[in-house]
C-alpha positions as CSV (number, residue, x, y, z in Angstrom):
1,X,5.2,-2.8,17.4
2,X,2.5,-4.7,15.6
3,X,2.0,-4.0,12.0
4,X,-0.7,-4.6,9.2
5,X,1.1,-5.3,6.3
6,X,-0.4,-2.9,3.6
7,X,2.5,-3.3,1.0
8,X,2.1,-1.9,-2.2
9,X,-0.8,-1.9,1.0
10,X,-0.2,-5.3,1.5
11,X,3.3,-5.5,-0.8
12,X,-1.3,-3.8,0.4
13,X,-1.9,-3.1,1.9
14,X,0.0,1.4,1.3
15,X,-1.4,1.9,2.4
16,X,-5.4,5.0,2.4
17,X,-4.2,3.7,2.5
18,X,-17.9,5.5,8.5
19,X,-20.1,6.9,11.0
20,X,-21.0,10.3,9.0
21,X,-20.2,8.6,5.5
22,X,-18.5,11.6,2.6
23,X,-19.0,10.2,-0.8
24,X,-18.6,13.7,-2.5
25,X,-16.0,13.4,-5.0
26,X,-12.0,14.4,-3.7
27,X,-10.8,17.6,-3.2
28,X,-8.3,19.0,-5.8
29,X,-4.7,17.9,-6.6
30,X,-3.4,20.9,-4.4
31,X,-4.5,18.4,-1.4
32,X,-1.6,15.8,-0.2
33,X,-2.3,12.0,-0.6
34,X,-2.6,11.2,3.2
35,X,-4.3,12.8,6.1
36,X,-3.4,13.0,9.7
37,X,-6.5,14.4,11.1
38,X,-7.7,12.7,14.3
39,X,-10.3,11.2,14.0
40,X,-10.2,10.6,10.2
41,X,-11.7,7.3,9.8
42,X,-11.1,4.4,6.5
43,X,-13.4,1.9,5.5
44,X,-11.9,-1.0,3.3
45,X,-13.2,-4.3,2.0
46,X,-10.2,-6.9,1.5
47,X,-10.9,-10.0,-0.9
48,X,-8.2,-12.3,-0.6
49,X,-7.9,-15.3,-3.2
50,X,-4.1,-16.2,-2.4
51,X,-4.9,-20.0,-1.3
52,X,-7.6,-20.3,-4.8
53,X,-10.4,-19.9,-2.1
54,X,-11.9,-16.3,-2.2
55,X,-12.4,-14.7,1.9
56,X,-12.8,-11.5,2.7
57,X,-12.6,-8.9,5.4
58,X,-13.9,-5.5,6.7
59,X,-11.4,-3.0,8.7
60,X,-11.6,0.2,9.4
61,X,-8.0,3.0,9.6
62,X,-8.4,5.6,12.1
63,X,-6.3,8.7,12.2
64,X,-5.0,8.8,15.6
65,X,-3.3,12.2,17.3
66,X,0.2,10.5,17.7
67,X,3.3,10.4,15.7
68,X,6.2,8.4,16.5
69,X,9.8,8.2,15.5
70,X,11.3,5.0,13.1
71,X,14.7,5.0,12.1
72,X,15.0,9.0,11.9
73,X,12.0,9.2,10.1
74,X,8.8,10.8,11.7
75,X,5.4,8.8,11.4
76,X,1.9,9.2,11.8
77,X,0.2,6.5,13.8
78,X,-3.1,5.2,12.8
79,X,-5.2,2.3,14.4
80,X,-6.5,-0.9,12.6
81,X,-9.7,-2.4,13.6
82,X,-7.9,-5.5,13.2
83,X,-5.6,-4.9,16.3
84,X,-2.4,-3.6,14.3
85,X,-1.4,-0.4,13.6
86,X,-0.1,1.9,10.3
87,X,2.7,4.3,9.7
88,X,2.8,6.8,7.1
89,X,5.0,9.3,6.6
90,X,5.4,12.8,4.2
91,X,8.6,14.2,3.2
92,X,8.2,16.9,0.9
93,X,6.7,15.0,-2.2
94,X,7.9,11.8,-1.1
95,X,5.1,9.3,0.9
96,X,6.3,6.4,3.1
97,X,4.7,3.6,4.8
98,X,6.8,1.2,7.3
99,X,4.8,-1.9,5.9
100,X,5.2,-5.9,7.4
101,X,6.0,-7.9,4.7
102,X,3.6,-10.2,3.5
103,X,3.4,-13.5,4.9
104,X,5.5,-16.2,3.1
105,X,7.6,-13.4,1.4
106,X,10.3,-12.6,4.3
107,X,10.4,-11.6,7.9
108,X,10.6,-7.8,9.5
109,X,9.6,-4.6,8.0
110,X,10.3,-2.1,5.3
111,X,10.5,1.4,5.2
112,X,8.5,2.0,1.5
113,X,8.7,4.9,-0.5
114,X,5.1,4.3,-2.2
115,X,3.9,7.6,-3.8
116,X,6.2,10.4,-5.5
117,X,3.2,13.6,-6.1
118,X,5.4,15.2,-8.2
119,X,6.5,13.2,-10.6
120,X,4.5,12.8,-14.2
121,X,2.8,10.6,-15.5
122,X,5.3,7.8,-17.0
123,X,7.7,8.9,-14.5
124,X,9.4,5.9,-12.1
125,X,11.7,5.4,-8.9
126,X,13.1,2.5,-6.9
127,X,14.3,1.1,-3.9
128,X,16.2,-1.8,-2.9
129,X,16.0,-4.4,-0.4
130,X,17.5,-7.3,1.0
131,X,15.4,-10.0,2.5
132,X,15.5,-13.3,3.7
133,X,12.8,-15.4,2.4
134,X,11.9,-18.3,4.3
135,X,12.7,-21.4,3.0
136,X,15.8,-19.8,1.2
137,X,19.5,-20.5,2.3
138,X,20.7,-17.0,2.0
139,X,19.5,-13.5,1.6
140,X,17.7,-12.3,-1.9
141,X,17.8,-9.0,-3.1
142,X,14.7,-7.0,-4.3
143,X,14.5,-4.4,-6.4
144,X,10.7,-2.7,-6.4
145,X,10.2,-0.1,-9.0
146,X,7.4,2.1,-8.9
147,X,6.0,4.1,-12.2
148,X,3.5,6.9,-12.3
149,X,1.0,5.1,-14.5
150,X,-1.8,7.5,-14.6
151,X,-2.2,11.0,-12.9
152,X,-4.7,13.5,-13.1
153,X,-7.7,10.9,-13.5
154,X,-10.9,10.3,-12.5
155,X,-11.2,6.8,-10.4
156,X,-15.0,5.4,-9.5
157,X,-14.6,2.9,-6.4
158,X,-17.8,1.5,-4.6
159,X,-19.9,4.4,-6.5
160,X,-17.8,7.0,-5.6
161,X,-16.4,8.9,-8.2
162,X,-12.3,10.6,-6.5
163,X,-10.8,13.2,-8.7
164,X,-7.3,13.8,-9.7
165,X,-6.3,10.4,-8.9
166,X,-2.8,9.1,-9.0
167,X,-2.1,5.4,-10.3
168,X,0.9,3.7,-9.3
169,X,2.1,0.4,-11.0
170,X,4.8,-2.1,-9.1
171,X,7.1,-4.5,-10.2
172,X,8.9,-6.2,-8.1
173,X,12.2,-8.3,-9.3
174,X,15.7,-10.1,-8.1
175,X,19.0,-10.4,-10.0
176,X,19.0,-14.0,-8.2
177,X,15.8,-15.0,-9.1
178,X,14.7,-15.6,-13.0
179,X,11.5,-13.9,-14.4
180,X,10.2,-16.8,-15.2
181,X,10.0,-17.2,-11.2
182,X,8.9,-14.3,-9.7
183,X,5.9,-12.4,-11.1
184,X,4.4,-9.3,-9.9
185,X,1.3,-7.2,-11.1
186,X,0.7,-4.6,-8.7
187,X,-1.9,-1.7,-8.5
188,X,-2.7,1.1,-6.1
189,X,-4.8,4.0,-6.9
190,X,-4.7,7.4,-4.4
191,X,-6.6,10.2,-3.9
192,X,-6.4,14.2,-2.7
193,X,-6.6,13.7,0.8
194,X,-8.1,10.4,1.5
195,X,-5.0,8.4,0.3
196,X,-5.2,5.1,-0.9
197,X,-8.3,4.4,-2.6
198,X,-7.9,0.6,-4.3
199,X,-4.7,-2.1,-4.5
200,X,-4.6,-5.1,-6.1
201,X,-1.6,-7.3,-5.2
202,X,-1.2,-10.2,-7.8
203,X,2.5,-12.0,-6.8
204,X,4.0,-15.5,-7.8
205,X,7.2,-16.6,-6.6
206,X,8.8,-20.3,-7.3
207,X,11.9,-20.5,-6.8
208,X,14.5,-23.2,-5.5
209,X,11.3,-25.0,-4.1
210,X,9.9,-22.2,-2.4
211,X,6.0,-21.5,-3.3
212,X,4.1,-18.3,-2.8
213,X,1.3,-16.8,-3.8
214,X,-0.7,-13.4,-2.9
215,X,-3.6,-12.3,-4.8
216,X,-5.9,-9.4,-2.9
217,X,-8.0,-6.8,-3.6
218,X,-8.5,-3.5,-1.2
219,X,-11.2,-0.7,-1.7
220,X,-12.2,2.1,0.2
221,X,-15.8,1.6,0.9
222,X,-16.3,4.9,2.7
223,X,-14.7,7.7,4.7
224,X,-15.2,10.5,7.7
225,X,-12.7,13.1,6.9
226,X,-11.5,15.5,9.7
């Protein structure tokens, strides 16, 4: 399988993560964060200024009528105009996205747990992960904790104004590797129904010589909702 990597959509990319464009604000809370409509159809805009020079790109998430089994879990497939595909999954309150890690950060893929709906605001889980970073000699362990930084608000991307938005903050650490080392600001913002929204991905990692940067932006530009 090929995969976009949309962590935390990219960690971007999770990731909602238009012909007939719907800018009418989002339905209300009582909506899930991700739709498996066919047909749906996502309209993002990444920036990307991990290297210090700014590029850009413009793909579009389609909501496709398969699902498909990983590692017990059922997923919903969706297609990337940029020749990859997504996964997302819903278990009860719990969202998952089998994300590619970013380039530079470690090989393979990772089954995320990005979204908790029924958690409050201030409210935080975890998950960790083992991952060999290239460049390293052994295995580093990662811990990514998520917190429910906002919920219940009002989020204006591109002009359009989504209701009853949920903001999710990540951090992302290792017992191996000192703070001073590994920096994360992370940011993804999701909405009733059309899912992710907006991510900023801000990460800085030197450590025992290796370098790695990723700084991106993703917004939802517009949406057909089935």
């Amino acid at each position: 399988m090929k995969i976009k990597f949309l962590f935390p959509a990219a960690l971007t990319i999770l990731f909602f993560s238009c012909s007939k464009e719907d800018t009418t604000p989002t339905p209300p809370a009582a909506s899930s964060y991700v739709n498996t409509s066919s047909g749906s159809t996502w309209n993002y805009h990444l920036v990307d200024n991990s290297t210090g020079t700014a590029s850009s790109a413009d793909y579009t998430i389609t909501s496709t009528a398969r699902d498909t089994s990983i590692n017990g879990k059922s997923y919903h497939v969706y297609d990337n105009s940029l020749g990859s595909h997504q996964y997302n999954a819903l278990t009860g309150s719990d969202y998952y996205q089998y994300d590619s890690l970013p380039t530079g950060l470690g090989a393979g893929a990772v089954d995320r747990l990005y979204l908790k709906d029924n958690l409050a605001a201030t409210g935080t889980w975890t998950q960790n992960l083992t991952i060999t970073v290239p460049g390293s000699p052994f295995p580093i362990p990662f811990t990514i904790t998520n917190t429910i930084a906002e919920k219940g608000i009002t989020r204006t991307v591109n002009g359009t104004a989504y209701d009853d938005v949920i903001h999710v903050s990540t951090v992302i650490a290792s017992v191996l590797i000192p703070s001073s080392s590994l920096s994360t600001n992370i940011n993804s913002y999701y909405a009733p129904k059309y899912g992710l929204i907006e991510n900023s991905n801000n990460i800085h990692l030197d450590y025992l010589g290796i370098m790695q940067d990723l700084n991106t932006e993703t917004k939802l530009v517009s949406a057909t909702i089935k």
